[in-house]
PDB file as gemmi writes it, atoms N, CA and C in Angstrom:
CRYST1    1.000    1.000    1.000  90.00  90.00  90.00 P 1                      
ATOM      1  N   UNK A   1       0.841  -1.178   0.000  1.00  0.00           N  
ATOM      2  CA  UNK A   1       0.000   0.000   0.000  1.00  0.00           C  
ATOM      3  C   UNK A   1       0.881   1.234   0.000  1.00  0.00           C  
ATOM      4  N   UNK A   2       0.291   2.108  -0.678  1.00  0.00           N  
ATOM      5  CA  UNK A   2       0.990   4.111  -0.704  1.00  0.00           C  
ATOM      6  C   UNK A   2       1.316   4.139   0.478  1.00  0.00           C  
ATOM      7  N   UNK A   3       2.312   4.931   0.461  1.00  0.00           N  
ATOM      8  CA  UNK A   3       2.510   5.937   1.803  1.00  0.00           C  
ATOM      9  C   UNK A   3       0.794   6.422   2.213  1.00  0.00           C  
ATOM     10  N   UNK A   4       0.818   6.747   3.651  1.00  0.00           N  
ATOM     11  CA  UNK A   4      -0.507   7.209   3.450  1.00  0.00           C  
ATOM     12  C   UNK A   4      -1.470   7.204   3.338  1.00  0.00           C  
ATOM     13  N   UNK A   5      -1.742   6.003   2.588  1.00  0.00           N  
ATOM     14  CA  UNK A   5      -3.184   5.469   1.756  1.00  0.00           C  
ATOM     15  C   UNK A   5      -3.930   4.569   3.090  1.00  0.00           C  
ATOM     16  N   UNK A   6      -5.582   4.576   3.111  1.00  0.00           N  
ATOM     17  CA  UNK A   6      -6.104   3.907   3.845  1.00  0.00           C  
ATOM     18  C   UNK A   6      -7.051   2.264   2.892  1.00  0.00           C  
ATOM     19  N   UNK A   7      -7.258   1.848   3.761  1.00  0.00           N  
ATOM     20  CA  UNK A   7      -7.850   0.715   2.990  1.00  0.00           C  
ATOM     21  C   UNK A   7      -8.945   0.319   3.977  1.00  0.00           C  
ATOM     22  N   UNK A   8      -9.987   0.388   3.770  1.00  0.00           N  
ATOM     23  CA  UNK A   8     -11.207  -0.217   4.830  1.00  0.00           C  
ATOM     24  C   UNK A   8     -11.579  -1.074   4.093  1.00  0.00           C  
ATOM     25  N   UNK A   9     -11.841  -3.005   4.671  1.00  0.00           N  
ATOM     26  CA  UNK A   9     -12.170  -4.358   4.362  1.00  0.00           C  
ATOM     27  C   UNK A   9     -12.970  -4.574   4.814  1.00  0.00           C  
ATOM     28  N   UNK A  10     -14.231  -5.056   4.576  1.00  0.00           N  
ATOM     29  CA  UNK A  10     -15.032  -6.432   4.668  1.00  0.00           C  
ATOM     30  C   UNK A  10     -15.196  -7.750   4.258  1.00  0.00           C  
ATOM     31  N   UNK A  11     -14.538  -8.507   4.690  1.00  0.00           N  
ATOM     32  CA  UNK A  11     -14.189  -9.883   3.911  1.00  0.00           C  
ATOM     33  C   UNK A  11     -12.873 -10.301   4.196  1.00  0.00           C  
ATOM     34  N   UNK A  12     -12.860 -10.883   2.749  1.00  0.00           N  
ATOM     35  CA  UNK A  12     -11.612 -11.756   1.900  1.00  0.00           C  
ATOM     36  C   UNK A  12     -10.810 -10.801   1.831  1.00  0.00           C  
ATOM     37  N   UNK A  13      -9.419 -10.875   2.118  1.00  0.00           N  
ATOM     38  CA  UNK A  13      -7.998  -9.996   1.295  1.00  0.00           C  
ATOM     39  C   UNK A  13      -7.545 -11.138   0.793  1.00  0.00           C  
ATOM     40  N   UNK A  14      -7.501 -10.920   0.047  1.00  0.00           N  
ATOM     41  CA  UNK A  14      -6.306 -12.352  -0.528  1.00  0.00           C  
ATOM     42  C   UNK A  14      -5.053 -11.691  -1.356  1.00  0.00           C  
ATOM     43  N   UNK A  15      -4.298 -12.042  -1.073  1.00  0.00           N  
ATOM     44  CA  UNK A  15      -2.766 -11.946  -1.270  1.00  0.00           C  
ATOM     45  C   UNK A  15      -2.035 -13.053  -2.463  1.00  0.00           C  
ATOM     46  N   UNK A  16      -1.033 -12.665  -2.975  1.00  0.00           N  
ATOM     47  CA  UNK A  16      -0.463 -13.840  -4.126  1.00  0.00           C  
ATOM     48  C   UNK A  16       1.195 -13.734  -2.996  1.00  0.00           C  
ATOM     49  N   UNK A  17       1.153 -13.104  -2.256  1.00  0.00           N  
ATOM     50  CA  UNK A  17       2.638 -12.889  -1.696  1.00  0.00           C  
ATOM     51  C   UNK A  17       2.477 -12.046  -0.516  1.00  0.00           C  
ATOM     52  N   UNK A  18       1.523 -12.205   0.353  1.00  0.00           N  
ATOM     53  CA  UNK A  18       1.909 -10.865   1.090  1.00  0.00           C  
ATOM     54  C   UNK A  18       1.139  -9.508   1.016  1.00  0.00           C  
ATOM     55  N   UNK A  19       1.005  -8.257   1.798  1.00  0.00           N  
ATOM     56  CA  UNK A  19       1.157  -7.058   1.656  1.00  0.00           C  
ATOM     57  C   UNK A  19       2.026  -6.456   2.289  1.00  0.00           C  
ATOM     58  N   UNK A  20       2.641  -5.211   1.979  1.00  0.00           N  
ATOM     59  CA  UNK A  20       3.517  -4.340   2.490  1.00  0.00           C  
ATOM     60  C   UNK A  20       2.507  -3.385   2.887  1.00  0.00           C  
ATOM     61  N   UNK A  21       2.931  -2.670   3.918  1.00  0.00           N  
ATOM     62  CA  UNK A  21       2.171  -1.152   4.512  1.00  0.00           C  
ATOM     63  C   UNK A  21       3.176  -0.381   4.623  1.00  0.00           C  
ATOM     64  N   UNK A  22       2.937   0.889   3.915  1.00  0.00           N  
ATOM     65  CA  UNK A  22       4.291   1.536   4.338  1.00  0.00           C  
ATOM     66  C   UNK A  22       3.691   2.870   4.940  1.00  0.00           C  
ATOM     67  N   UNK A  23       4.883   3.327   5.410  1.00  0.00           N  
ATOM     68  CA  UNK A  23       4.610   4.624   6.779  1.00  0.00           C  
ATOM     69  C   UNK A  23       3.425   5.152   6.364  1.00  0.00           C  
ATOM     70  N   UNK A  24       2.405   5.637   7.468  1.00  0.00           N  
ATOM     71  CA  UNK A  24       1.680   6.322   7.226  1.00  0.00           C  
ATOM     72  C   UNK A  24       0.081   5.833   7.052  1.00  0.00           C  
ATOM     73  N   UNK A  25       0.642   4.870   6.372  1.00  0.00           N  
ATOM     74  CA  UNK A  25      -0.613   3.831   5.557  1.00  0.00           C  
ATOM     75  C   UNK A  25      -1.614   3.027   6.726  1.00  0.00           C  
ATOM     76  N   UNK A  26      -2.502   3.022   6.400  1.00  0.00           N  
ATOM     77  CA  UNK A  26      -3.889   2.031   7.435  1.00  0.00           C  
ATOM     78  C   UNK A  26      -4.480   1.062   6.955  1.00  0.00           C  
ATOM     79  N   UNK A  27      -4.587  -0.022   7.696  1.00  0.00           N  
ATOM     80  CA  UNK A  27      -5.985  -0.891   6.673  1.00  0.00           C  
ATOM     81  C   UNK A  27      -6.375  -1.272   8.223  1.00  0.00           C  
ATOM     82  N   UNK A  28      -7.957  -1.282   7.785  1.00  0.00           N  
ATOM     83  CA  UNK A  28      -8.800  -1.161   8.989  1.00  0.00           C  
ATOM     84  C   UNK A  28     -10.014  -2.455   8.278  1.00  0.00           C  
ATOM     85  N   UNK A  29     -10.087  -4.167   9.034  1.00  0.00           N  
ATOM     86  CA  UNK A  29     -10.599  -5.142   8.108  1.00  0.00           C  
ATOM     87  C   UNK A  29     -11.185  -5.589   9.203  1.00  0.00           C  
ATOM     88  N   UNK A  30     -12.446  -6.000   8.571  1.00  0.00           N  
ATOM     89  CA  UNK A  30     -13.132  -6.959   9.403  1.00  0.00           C  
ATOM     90  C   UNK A  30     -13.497  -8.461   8.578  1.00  0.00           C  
ATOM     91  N   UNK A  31     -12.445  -9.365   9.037  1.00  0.00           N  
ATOM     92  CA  UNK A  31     -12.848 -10.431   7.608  1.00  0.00           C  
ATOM     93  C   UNK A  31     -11.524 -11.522   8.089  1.00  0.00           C  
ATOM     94  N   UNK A  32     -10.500 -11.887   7.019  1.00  0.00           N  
ATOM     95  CA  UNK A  32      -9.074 -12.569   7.243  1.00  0.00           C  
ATOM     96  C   UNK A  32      -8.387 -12.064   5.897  1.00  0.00           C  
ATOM     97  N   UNK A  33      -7.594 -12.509   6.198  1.00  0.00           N  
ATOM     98  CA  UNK A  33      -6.927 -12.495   5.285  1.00  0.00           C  
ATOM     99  C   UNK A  33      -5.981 -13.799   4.833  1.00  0.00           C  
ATOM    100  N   UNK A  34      -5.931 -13.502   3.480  1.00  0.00           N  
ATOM    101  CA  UNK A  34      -5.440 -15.453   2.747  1.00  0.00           C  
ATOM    102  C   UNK A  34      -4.021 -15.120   2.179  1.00  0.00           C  
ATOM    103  N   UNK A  35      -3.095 -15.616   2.374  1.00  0.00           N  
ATOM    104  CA  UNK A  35      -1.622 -15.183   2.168  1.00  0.00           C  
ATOM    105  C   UNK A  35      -1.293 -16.561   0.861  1.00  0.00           C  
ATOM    106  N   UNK A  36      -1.436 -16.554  -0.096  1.00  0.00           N  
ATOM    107  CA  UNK A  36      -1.079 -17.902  -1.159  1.00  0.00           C  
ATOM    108  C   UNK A  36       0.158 -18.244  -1.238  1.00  0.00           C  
ATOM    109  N   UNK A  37       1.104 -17.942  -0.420  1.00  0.00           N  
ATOM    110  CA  UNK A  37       2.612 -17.764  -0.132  1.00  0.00           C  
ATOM    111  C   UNK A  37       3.441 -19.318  -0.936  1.00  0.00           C  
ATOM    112  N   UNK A  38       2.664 -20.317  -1.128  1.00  0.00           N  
ATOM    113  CA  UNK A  38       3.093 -21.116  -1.901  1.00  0.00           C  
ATOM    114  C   UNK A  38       4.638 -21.919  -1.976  1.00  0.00           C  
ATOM    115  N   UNK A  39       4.874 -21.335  -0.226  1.00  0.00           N  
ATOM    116  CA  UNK A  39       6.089 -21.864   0.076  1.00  0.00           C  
ATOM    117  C   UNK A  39       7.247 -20.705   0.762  1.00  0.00           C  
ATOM    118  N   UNK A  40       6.989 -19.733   0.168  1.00  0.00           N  
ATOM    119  CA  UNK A  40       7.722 -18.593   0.259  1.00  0.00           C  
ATOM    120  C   UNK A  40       8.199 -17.734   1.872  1.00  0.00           C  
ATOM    121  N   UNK A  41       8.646 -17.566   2.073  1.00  0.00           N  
ATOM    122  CA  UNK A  41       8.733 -17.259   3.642  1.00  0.00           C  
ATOM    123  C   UNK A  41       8.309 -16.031   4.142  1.00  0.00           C  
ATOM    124  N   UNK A  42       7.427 -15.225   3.186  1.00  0.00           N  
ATOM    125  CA  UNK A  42       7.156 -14.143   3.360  1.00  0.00           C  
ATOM    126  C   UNK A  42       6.277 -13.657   4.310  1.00  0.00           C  
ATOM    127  N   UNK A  43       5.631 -13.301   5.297  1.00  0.00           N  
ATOM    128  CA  UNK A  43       4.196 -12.522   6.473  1.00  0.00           C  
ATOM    129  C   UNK A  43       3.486 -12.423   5.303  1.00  0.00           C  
ATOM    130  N   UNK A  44       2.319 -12.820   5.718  1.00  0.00           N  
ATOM    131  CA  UNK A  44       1.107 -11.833   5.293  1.00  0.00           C  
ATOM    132  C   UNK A  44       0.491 -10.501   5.133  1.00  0.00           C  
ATOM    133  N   UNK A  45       1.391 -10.065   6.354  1.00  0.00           N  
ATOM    134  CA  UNK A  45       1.396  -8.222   6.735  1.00  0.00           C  
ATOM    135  C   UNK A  45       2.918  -8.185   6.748  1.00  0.00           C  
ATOM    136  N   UNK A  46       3.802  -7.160   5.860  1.00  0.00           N  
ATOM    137  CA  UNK A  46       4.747  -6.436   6.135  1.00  0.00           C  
ATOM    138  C   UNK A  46       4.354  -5.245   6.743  1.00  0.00           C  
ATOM    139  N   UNK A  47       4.762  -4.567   8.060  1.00  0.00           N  
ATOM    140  CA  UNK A  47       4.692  -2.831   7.946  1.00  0.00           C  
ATOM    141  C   UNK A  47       5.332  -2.185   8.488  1.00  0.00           C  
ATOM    142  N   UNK A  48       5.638  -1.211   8.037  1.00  0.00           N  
ATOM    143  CA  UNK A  48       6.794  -0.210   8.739  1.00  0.00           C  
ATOM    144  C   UNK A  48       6.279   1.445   9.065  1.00  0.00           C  
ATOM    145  N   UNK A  49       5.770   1.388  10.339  1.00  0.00           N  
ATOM    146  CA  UNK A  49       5.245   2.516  10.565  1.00  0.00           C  
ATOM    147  C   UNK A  49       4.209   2.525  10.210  1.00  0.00           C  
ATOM    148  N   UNK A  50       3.375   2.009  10.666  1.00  0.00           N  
ATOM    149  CA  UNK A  50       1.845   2.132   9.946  1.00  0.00           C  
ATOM    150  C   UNK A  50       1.005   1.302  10.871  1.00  0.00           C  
ATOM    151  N   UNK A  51      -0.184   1.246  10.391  1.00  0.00           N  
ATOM    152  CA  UNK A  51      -1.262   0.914  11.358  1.00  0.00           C  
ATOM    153  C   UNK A  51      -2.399  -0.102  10.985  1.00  0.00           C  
ATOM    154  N   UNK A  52      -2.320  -1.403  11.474  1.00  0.00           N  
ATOM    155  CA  UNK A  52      -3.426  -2.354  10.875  1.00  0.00           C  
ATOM    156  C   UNK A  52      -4.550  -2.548  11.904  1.00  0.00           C  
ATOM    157  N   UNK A  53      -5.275  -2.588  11.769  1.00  0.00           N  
ATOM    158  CA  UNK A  53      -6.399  -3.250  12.714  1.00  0.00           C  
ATOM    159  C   UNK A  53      -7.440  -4.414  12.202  1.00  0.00           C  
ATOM    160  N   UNK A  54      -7.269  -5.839  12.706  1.00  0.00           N  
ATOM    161  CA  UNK A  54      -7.910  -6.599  11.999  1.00  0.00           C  
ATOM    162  C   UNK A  54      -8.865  -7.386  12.997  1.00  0.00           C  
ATOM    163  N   UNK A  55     -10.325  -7.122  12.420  1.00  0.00           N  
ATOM    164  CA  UNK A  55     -10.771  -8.062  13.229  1.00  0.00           C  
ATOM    165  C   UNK A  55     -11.431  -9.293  12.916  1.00  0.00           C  
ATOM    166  N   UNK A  56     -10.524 -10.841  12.969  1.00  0.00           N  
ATOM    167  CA  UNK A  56     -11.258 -11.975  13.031  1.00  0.00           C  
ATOM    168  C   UNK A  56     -12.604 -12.222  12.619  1.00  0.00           C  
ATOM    169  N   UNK A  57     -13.246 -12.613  11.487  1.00  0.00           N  
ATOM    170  CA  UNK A  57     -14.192 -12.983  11.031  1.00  0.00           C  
ATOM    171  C   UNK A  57     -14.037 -14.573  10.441  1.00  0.00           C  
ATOM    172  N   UNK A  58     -14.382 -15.811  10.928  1.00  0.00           N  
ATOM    173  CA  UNK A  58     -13.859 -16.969  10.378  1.00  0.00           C  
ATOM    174  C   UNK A  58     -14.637 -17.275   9.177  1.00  0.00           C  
ATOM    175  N   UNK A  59     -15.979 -16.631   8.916  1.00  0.00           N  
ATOM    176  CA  UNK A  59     -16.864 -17.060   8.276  1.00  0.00           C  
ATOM    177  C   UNK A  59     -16.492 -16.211   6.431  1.00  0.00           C  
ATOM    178  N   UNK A  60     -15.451 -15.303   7.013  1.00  0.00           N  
ATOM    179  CA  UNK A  60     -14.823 -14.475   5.244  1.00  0.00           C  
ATOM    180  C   UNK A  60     -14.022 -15.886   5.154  1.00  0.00           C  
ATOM    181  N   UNK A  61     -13.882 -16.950   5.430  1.00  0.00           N  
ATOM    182  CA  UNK A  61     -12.564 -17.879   4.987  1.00  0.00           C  
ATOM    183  C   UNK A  61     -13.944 -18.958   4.102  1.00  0.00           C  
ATOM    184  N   UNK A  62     -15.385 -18.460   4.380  1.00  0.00           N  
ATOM    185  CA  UNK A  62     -16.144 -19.789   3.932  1.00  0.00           C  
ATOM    186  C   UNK A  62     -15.642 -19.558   2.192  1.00  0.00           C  
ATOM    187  N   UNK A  63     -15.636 -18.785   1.650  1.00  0.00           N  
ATOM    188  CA  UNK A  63     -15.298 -18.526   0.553  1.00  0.00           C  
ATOM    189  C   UNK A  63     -14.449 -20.205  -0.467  1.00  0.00           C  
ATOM    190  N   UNK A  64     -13.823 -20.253   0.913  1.00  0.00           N  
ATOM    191  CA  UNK A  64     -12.665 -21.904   0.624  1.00  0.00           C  
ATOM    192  C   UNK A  64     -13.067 -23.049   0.816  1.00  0.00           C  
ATOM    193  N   UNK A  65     -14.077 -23.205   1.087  1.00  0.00           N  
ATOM    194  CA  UNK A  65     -15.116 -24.388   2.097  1.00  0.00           C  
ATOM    195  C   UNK A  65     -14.690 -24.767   3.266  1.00  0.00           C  
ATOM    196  N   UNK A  66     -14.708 -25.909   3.435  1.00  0.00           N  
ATOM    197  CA  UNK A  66     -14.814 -26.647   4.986  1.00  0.00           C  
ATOM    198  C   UNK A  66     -12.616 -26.492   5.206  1.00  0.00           C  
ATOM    199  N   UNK A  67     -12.082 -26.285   5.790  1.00  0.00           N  
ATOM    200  CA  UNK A  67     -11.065 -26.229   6.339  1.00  0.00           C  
ATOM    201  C   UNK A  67     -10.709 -25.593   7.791  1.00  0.00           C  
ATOM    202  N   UNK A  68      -9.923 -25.410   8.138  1.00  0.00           N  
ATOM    203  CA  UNK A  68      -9.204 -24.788   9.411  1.00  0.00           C  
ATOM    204  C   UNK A  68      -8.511 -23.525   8.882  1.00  0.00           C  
ATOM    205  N   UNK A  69      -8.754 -22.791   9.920  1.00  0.00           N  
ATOM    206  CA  UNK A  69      -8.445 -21.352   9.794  1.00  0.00           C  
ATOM    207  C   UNK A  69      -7.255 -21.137  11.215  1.00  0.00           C  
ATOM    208  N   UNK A  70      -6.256 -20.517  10.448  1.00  0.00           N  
ATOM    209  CA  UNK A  70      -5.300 -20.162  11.242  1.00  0.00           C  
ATOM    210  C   UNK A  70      -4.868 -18.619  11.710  1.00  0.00           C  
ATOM    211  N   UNK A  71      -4.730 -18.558  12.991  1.00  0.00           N  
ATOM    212  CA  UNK A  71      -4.700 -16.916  13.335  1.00  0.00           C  
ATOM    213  C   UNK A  71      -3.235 -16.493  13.844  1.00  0.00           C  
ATOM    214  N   UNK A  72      -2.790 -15.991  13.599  1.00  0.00           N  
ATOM    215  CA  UNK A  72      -1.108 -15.323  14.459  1.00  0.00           C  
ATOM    216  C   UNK A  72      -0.665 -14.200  14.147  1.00  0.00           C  
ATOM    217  N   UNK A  73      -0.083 -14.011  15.001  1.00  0.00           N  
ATOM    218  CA  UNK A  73       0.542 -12.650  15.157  1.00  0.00           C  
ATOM    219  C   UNK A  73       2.198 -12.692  15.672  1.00  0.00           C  
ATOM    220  N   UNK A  74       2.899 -11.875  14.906  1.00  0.00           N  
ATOM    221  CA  UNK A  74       4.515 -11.661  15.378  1.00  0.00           C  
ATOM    222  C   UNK A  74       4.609 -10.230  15.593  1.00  0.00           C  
ATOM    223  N   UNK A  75       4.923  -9.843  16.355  1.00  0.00           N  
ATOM    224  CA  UNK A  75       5.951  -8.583  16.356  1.00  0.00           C  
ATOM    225  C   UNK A  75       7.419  -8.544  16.665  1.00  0.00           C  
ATOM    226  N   UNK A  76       8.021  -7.856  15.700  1.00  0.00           N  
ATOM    227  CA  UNK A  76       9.164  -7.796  15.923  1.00  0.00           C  
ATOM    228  C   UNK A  76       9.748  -6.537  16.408  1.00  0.00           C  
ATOM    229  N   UNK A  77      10.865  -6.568  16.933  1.00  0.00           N  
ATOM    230  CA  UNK A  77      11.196  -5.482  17.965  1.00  0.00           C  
ATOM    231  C   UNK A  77      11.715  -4.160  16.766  1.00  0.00           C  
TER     232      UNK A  77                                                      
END                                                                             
């Protein structure tokens, strides 16, 4: 995402790699988000200076059918 830029979600984010947030930037979601990382070692959320707020919805994952939904969080110092 822009410097700056906001993003308000309902649902699905789905990702092919990831997002980056860079300074400034917001995304404000009520839903999950799907990272297709395909092996890759990349987060789902990169951000540097910026601000996410996500809140848990298991039922944006029905989209995929019947599976397990996984939740985590890292921060790094």
């Amino acid at each position: 995402m822009c410097e700056g830029s906001t993003l308000v979600a309902d649902g699905l984010i789905y990702t092919a790699d990831g997002m980056t947030i860079t300074p400034r930037a917001s995304v404000d979601q009520v839903g999950a988000m799907y990272h297709n990382n395909r092996g890759t070692p990349n987060p789902g959320f990169t951000t540097r200076d910026a601000t996410v707020v996500l809140r848990f919805d298991p039922l944006a994952l029905a989209a995929f059918g019947k599976g397990a939904a996984l939740l985590s969080w890292e921060q790094l110092p």
